[in-house]
C-alpha positions as CSV (number, residue, x, y, z in Angstrom):
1,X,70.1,2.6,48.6
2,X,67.7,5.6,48.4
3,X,69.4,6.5,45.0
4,X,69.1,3.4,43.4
5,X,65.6,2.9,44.6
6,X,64.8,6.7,43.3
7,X,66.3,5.6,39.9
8,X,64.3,2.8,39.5
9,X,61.1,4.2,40.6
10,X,61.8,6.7,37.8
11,X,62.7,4.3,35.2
12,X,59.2,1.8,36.1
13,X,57.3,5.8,35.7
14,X,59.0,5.9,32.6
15,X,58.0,2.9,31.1
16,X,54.5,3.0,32.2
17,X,53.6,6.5,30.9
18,X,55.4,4.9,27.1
19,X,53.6,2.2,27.2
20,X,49.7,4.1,28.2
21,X,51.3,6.4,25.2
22,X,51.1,3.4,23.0
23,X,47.9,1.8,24.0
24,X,46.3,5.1,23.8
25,X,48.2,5.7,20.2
26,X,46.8,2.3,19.1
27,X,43.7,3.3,19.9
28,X,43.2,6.4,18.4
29,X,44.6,4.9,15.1
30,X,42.1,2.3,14.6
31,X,39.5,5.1,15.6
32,X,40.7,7.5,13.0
33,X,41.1,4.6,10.1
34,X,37.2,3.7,10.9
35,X,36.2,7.2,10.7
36,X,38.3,7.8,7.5
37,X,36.8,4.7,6.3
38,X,33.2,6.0,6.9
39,X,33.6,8.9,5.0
40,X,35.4,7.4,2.0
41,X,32.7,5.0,2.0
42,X,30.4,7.2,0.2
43,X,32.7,8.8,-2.7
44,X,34.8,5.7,-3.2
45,X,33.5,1.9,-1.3
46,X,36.2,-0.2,-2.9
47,X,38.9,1.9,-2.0
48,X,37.4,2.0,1.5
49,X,36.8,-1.9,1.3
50,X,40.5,-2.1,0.8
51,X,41.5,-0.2,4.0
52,X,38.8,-1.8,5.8
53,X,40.6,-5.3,4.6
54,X,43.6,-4.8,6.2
55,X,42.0,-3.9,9.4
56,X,41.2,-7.0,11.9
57,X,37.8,-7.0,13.4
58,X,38.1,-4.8,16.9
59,X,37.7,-6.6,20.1
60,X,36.6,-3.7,21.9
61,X,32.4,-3.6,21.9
62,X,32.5,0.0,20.6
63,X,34.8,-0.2,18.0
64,X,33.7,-3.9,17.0
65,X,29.7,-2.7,16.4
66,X,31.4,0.4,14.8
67,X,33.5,-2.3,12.2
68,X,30.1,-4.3,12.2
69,X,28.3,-1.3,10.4
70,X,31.0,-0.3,8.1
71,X,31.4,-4.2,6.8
72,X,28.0,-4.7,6.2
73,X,27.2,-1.3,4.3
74,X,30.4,-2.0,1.8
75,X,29.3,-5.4,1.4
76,X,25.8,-4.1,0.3
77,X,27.3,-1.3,-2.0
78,X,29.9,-3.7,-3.5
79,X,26.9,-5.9,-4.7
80,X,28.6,-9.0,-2.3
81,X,25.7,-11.8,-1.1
82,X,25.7,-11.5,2.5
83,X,24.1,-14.9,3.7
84,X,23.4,-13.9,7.4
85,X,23.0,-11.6,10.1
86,X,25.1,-12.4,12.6
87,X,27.8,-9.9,11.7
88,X,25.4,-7.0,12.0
89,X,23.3,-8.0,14.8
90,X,26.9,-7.4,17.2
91,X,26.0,-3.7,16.1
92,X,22.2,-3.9,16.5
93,X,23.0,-5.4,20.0
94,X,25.7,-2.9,21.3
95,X,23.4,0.3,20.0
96,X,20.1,-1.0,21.1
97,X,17.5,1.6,20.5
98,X,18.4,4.6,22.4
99,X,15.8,7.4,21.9
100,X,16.8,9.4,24.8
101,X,19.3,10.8,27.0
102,X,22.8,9.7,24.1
103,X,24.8,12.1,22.1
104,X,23.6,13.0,17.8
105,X,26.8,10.7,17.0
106,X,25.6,7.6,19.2
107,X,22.2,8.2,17.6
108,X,23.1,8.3,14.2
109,X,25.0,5.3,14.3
110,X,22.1,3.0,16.2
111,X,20.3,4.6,13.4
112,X,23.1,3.3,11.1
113,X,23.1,-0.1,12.1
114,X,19.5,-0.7,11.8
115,X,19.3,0.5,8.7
116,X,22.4,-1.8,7.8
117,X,20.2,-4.6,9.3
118,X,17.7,-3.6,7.0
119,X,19.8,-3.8,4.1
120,X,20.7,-7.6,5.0
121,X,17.1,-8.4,5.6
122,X,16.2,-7.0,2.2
123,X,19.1,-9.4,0.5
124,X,17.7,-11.9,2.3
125,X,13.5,-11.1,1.2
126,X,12.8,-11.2,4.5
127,X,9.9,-8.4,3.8
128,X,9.0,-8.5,7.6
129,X,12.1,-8.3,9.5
130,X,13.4,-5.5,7.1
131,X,10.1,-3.1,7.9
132,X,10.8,-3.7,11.2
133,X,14.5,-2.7,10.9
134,X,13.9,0.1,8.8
135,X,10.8,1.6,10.9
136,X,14.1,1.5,13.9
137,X,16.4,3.3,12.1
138,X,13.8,5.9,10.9
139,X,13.0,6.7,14.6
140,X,16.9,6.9,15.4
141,X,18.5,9.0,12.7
142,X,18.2,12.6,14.7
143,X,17.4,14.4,11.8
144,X,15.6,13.9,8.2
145,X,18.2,15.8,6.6
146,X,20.5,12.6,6.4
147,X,20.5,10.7,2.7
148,X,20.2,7.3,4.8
149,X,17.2,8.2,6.3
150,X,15.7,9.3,2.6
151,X,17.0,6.0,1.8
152,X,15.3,4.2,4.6
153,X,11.9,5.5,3.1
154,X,12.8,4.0,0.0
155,X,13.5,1.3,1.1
156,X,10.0,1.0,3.2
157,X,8.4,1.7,0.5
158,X,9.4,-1.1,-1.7
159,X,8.9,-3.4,0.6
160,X,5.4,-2.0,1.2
161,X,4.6,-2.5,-2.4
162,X,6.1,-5.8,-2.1
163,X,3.5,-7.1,0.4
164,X,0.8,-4.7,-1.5
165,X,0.6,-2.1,1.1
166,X,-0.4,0.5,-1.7
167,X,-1.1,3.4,1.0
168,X,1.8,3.4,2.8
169,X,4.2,2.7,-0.1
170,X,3.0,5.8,-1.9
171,X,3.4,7.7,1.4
172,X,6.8,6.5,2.2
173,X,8.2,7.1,-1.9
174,X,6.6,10.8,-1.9
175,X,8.6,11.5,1.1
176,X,11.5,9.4,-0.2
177,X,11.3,11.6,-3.0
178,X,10.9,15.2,-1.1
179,X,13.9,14.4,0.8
180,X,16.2,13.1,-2.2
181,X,15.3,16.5,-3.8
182,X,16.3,18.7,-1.2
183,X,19.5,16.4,-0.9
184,X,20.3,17.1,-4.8
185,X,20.0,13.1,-5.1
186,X,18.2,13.1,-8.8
187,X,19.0,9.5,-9.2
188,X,17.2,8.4,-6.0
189,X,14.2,10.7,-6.7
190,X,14.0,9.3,-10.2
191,X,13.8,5.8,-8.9
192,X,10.8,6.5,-6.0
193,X,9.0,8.6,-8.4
194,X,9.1,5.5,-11.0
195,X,7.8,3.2,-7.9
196,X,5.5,6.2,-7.2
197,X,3.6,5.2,-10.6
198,X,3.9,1.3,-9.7
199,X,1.8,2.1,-7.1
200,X,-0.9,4.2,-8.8
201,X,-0.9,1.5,-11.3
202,X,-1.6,-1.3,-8.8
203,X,-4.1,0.4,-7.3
204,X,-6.2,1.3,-10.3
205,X,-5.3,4.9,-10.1
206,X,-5.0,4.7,-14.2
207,X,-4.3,9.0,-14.5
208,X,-2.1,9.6,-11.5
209,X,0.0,6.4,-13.2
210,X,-0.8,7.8,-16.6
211,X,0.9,11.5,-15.5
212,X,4.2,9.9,-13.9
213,X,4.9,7.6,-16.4
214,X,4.7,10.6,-18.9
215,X,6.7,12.8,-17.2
216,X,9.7,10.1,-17.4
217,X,9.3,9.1,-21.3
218,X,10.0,13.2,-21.9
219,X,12.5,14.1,-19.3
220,X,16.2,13.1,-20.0
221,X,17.5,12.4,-16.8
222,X,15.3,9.2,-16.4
223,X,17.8,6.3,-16.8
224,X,17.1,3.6,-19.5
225,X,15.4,1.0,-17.7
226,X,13.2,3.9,-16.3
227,X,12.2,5.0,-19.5
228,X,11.8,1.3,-21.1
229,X,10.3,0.8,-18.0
230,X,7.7,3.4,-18.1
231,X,6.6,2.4,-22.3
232,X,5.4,-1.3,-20.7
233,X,3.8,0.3,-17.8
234,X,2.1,2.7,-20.3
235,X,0.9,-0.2,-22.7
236,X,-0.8,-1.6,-19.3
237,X,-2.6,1.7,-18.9
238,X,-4.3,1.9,-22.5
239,X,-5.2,-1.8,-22.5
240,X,-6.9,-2.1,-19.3
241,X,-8.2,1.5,-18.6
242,X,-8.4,3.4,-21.9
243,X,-9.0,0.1,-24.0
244,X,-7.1,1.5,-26.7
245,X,-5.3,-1.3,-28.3
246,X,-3.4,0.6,-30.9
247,X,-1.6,2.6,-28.6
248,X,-1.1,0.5,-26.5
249,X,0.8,-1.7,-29.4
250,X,2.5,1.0,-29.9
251,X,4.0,1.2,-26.6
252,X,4.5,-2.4,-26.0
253,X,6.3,-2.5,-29.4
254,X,8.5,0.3,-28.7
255,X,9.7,-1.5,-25.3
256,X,10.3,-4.7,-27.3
257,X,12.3,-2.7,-30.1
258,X,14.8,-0.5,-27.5
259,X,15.4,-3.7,-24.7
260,X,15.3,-6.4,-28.0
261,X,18.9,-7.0,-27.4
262,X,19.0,-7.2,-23.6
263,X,17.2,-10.8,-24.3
264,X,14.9,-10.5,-21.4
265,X,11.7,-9.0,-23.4
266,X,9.0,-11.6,-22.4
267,X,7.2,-9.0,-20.1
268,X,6.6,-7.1,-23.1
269,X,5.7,-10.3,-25.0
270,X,3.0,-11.1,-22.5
271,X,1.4,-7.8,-22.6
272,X,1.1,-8.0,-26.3
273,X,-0.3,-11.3,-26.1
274,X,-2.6,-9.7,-23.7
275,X,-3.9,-6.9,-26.1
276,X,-4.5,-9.2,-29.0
277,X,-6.6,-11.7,-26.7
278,X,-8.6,-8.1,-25.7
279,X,-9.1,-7.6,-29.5
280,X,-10.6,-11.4,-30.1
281,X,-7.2,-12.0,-32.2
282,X,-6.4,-15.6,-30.9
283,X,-4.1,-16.8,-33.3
284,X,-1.8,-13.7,-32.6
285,X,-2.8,-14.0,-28.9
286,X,-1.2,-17.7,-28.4
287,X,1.9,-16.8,-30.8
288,X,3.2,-14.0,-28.1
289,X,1.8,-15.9,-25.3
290,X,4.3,-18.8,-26.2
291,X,7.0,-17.1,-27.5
292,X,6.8,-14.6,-23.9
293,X,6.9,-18.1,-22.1
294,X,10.2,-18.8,-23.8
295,X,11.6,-15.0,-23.2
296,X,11.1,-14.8,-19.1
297,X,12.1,-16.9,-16.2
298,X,9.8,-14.6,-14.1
299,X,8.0,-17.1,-12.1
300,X,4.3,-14.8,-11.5
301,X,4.9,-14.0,-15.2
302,X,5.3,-17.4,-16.6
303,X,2.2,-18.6,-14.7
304,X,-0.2,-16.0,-16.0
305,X,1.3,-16.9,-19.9
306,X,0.7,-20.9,-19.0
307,X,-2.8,-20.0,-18.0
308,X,-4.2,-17.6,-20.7
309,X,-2.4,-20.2,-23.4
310,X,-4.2,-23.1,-21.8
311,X,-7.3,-20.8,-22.5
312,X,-6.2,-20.0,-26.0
313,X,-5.5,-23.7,-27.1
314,X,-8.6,-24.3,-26.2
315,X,-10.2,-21.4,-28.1
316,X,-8.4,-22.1,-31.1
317,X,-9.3,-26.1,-30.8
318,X,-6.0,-27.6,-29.7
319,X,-7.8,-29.8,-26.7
320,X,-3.9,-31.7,-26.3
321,X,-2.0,-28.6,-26.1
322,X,-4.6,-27.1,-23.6
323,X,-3.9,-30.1,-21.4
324,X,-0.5,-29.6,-21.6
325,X,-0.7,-25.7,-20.7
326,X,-2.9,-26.6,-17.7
327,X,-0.7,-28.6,-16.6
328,X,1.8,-26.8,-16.8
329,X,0.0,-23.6,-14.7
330,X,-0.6,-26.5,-11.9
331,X,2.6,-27.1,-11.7
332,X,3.6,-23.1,-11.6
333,X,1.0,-22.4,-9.2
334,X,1.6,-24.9,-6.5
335,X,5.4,-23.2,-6.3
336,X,4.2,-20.0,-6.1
337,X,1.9,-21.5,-3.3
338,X,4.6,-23.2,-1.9
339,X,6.6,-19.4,-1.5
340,X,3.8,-17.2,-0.4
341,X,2.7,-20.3,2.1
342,X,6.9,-19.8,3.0
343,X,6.3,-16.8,3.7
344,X,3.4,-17.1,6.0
345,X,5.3,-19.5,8.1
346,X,8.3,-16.8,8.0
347,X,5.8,-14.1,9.7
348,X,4.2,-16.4,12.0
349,X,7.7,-17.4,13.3
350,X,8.9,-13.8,13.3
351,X,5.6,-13.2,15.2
352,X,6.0,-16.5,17.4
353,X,9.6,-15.2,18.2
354,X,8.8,-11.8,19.2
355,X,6.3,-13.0,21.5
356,X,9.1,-15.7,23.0
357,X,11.6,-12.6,23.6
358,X,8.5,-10.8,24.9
359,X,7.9,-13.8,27.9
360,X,11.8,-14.2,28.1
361,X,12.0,-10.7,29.1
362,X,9.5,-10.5,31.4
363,X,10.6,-13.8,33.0
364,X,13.4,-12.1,33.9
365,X,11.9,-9.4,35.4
366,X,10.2,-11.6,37.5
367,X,13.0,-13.4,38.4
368,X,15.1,-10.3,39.0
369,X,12.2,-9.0,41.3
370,X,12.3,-12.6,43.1
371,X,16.4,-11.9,44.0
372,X,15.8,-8.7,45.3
373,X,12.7,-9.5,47.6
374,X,14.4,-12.4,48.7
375,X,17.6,-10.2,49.5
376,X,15.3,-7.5,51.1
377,X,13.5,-10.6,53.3
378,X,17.4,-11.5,54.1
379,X,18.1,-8.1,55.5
380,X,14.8,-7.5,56.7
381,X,15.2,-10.7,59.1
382,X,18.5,-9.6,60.4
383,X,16.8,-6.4,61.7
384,X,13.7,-7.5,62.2
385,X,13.7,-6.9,66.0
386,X,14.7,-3.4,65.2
387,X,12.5,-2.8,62.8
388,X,9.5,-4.8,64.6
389,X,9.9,-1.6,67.1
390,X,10.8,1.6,65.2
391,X,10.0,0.7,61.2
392,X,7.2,-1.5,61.0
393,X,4.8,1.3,59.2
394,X,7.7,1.7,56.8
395,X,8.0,-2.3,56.2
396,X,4.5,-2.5,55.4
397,X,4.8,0.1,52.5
398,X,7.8,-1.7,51.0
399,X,5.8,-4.8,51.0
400,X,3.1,-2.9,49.3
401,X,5.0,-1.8,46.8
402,X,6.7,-4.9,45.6
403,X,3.0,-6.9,45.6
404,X,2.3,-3.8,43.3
405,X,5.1,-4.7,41.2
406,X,4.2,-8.3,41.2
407,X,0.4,-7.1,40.1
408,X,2.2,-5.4,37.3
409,X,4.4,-8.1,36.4
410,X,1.6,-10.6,36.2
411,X,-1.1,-7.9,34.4
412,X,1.9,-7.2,31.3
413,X,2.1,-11.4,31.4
414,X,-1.8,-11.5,30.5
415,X,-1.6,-8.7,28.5
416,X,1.3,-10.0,26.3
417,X,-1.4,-13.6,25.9
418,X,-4.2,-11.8,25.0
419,X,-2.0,-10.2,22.0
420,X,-0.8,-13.3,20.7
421,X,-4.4,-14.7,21.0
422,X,-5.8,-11.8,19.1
423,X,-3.0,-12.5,16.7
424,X,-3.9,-15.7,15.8
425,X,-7.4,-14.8,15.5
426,X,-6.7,-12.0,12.9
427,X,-4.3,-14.5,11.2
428,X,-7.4,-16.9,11.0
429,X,-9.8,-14.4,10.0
430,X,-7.4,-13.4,7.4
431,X,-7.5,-16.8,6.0
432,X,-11.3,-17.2,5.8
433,X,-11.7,-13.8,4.3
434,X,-9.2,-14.5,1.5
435,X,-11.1,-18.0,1.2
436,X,-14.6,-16.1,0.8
437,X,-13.2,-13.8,-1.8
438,X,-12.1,-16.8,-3.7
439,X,-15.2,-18.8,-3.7
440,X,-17.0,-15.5,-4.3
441,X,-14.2,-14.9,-7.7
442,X,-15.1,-18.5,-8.8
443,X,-19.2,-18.1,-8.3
444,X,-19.0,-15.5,-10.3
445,X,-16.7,-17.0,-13.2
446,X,-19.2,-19.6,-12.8
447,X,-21.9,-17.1,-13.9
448,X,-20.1,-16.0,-16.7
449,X,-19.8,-19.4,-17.6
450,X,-23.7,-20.2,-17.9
451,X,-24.7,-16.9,-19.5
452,X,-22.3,-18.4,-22.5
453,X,-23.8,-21.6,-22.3
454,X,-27.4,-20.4,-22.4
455,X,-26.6,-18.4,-25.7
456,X,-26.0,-22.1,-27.5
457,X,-27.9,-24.2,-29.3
458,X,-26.7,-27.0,-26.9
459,X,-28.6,-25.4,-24.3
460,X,-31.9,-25.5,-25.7
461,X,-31.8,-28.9,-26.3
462,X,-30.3,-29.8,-23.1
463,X,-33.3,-27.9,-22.0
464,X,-35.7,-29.5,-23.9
465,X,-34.3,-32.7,-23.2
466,X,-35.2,-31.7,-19.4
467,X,-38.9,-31.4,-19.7
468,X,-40.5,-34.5,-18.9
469,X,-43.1,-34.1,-21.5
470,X,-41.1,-34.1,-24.5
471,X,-39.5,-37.5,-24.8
472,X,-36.0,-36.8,-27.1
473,X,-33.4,-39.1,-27.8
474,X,-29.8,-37.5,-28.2
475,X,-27.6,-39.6,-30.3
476,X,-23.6,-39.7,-30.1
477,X,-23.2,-36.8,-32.6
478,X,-25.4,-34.5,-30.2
479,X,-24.1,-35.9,-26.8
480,X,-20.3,-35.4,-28.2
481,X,-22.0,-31.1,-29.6
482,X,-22.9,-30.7,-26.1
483,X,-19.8,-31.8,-24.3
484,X,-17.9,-29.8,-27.0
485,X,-19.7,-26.9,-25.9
486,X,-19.4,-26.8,-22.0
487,X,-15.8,-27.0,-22.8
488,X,-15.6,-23.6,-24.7
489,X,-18.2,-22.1,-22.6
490,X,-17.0,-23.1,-19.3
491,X,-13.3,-22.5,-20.0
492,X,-12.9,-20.6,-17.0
493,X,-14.7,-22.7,-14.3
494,X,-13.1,-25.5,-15.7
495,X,-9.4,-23.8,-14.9
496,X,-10.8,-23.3,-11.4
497,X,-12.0,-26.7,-11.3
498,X,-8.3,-28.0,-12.3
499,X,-7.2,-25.6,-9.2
500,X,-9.3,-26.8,-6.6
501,X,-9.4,-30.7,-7.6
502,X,-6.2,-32.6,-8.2
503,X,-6.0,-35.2,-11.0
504,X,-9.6,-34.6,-11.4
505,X,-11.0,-36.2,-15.0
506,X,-12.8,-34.5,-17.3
507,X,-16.2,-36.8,-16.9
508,X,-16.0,-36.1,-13.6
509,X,-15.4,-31.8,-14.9
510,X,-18.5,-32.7,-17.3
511,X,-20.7,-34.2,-14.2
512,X,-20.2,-31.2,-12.1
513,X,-21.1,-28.8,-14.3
514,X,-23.9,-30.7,-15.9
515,X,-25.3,-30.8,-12.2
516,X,-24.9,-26.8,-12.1
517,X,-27.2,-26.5,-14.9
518,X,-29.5,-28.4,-13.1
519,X,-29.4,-31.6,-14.3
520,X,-30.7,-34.7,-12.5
521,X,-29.0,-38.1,-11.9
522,X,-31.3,-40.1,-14.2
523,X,-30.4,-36.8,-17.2
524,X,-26.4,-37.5,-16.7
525,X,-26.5,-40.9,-16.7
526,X,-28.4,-41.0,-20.0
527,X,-25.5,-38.4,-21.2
528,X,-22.8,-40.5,-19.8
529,X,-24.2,-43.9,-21.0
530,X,-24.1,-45.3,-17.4
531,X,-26.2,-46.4,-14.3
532,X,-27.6,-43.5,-12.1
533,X,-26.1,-45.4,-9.1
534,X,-22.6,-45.1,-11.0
535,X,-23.2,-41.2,-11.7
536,X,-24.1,-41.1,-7.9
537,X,-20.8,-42.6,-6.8
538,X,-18.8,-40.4,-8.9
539,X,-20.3,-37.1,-7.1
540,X,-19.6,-39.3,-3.7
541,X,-15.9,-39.5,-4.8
542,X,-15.5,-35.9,-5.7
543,X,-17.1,-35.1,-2.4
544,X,-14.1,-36.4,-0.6
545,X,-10.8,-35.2,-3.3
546,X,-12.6,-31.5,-3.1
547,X,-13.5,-29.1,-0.5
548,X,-17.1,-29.0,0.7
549,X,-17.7,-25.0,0.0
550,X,-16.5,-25.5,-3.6
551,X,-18.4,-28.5,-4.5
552,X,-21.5,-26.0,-3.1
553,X,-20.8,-23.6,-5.9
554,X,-21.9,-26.7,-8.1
555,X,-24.7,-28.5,-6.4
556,X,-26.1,-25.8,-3.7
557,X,-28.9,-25.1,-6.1
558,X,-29.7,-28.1,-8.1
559,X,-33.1,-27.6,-10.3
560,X,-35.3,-31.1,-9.6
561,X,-35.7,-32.4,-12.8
């Protein structure tokens, strides 16, 4: 009996210590094929896609985050549309943000799936949720000498220059560009030192952009599209800071010439239009303005070129095309509205969800404090006739402390309310400031507009016509001069008009600016052939269709006539 039980004990040890030898040989393999995977990744991604195929997603939290980050990156580098975030978010979630007290290895690869996150974020042009991303993986990666965390800076910085962030996106490509250099990564340095000029250029910094985009038309290891790149860039330079339109032809002609059979050329087509409107030519002006309209699907682009040849047409007398081309630039407009006010919403949810996990966290601080205060109460009352005796000093302190942490609790509640009402503020203030600026752009187009019209002919006699003592009678030929004339010389306003007013008519265009030159109800209604009480109910119908701060611009300083 003792032998057979001896035996079988054996064989049941036997067993057991093959089948931990499996388990354990299991997994180690599906450790060692991720980490071969993770270093095949960067010499050859497909083949490492292909052994990553064949291996099902882990059920282990470890090894699943560590699949989560390996997925994601060979998606990105394979050029696959990744449509959410829910794969990388299980690594994002498992690595957390661990600053402290974790091994280089753990740290590198929270660093690894952030950045990863950033990388789906940026697919996605989610601009805010990608910064944020990014700026975690930065402060993860335990060194700089790592070619993801040069990366990440690249990355920051386009998206910087995205939301116009000039200062930091310069910052963030220089570094980006020190660190791709010390890596011997020429290709990555090439690309932030071409966004490097973007930058200067944006900001008006004509020389610093002037210097980069020279040094990549004469160096060799600038890729194509840099170097095609850098000639339109350059034609920007001389026609809005050296005013040199020859060169800048010159350029703009050489990027059409070398990218001619790409097909996608209408950039270059726009800027040339753009040079020959500087240089008066408006003939040559509309031809490249419509023929860049039919060579770019650009959206931005498209609506500058439908609003400079709505300007042209009507320089060049074409009143129906002009219609058309403002139309048109409406219709362009409100979708570029329509994404920027996207946008907006995007960040205000993204803020509006922060601050939700923010209270959801600290809710359950509070309720975690409630459990163990209630627990402590529990035991507290079991011994409270002990205690009474020998440990009622000590109670008193515990009950100090844990009103302390409810004082704390509640102070980080009304802190976290006070942030999201200065938030909203700023957001608000934001809005009214961009608002000002507008009104202040079209009060000063507005200018523009009546130093033109007090060059004319039209204006004299509109003047004349104004003076009570001099009784002159305008017949249909002069009425038909004068409108003629606030047309051409209040191009601009009128295009801010068609902006502001939707499906506005152009006697009611004519009324407002006739009241900006001062003219009074009786005046207009002589013009327009019609009872002053009629030319008073027009202005009372614009005054509800347009905002009261634009209609200001028009009749805030009226000259009683």
């Amino acid at each position: 009996m003792f032998i057979h039980n001896h035996k079988t004990v054996r064989r049941v040890l036997y067993l057991s210590v093959l089948a931990i030898a499996f388990l354990t040989s299991c997994r180690d393999t599906t450790c060692r094929e991720l980490a071969r995977i993770e270093q095949l990744m960067e010499t050859s991604p497909a083949e490492a896609d292909s052994l990553l195929s064949v291996i099902p997603e882990p059920a282990n939290a470890r090894k699943r985050a560590w699949y989560a980050v390996l997925k994601t990156q060979l998606d990105y580098k394979l050029y696959r549309e990744i449509e959410s975030d829910s794969l990388i978010k299980t690594a994002t979630e498992y690595y957390g943000t661990p600053y402290k007290n974790v091994s280089r290895l753990r740290r590198y690869r929270a660093a690894m799936a952030w950045y990863s996150q950033g990388c789906v974020y940026s697919g996605l042009n989610d601009d805010f949720s990608a910064i944020d991303a990014y700026l975690k993986a930065q402060g993860l990666f335990p060194d700089t000498l790592s070619r993801y965390y040069a990366l990440s800076e690249q990355k920051l910085g386009i998206h910087y220059l995205n939301r116009m962030m000039l200062v930091q996106a310069k910052q963030e490509l220089l570094d980006c560009r020190i660190n791709a250099l010390r890596l011997n990564d020429k290709k990555t340095a090439n690309y932030v030192f071409y966004q490097t000029g973007l930058t200067a250029l944006y900001g008006k910094d004509f020389n610093y952009a002037d210097s980069i985009f020279g040094v990549i038309l004469s160096d060799s290891t600038f890729s194509f599209s840099q170097k095609t790149g850098a000639l339109l860039q350059m034609a920007k330079i001389r026609l809005h800071s050296d005013k040199d339109y020859i060169n800048a032809l010159k350029y703009v002609d050489s990027y059409i010439d070398q990218i001619r059979d790409k097909g996608q050329y209408g950039a270059g087509l726009c800027i040339k239009s753009d040079i020959y409107y500087a240089m008066c030519e408006y003939d040559s002006a509309y031809k490249y303005g419509l023929e860049s309209f039919s060579k770019t699907n650009e959206l931005y682009t498209m609506c500058s070129v439908a609003d400079r040849l709505a300007e042209l047409s009507m320089l060049n007398g074409k009143t129906d095309e002009a219609s058309h081309w403002h139309k048109m630039y409406g219709e362009l407009r409100d979708s570029i509205n329509v994404i920027e006010k996207s946008r907006d919403i995007e960040e205000l949810q993204y803020l509006h969800k922060d601050e939700l996990n923010k209270e959801l966290l600290s809710h359950r601080h509070i309720r975690f404090i409630i459990i163990e205060i209630s627990s402590v109460l529990l035991i507290a009352s079991f011994f409270f006739l002990i205690y009474y005796i020998f440990l009622n000093k000590k109670r008193k302190i515990i009950l100090d402390k844990q009103k302390e942490l409810l004082d704390q609790e509640a102070e980080i509640r009304r802190s976290s309310i006070q942030v999201l009402q200065a938030r909203v503020g700023e957001l608000s203030e934001k809005d009214q400031n961009a608002r000002n600026v507008l009104l202040d752009l079209y009060r000063s187009r507005l200018a523009l507009c009546r130093k033109k019209f007090n060059n004319t002919d039209e204006c004299r006699l509109l003047l004349a016509k104004k003076i009570d003592k001099i009784d002159i009678q305008l017949n249909r030929v002069d009425k038909t001069a004068l409108f003629e004339q606030l047309s051409k010389s209040y191009l601009e306003s009128i295009s801010d008009i068609l902006s502001e007013i939707t499906d506005i008519k152009e006697k009611e265009i004519y009324t407002l600016i006739l009241r900006h030159l001062g003219c009074s109800i009786n005046l207009i209604s002589e013009l327009f052939s019609i009872t002053p009480v009629a030319v008073k109910q027009r202005l009372s119908r614009l005054s509800k269709r347009a905002s009261s701060d634009f209609l200001e611009l028009f009749t805030g300083h009226n000259i009683n006539v």
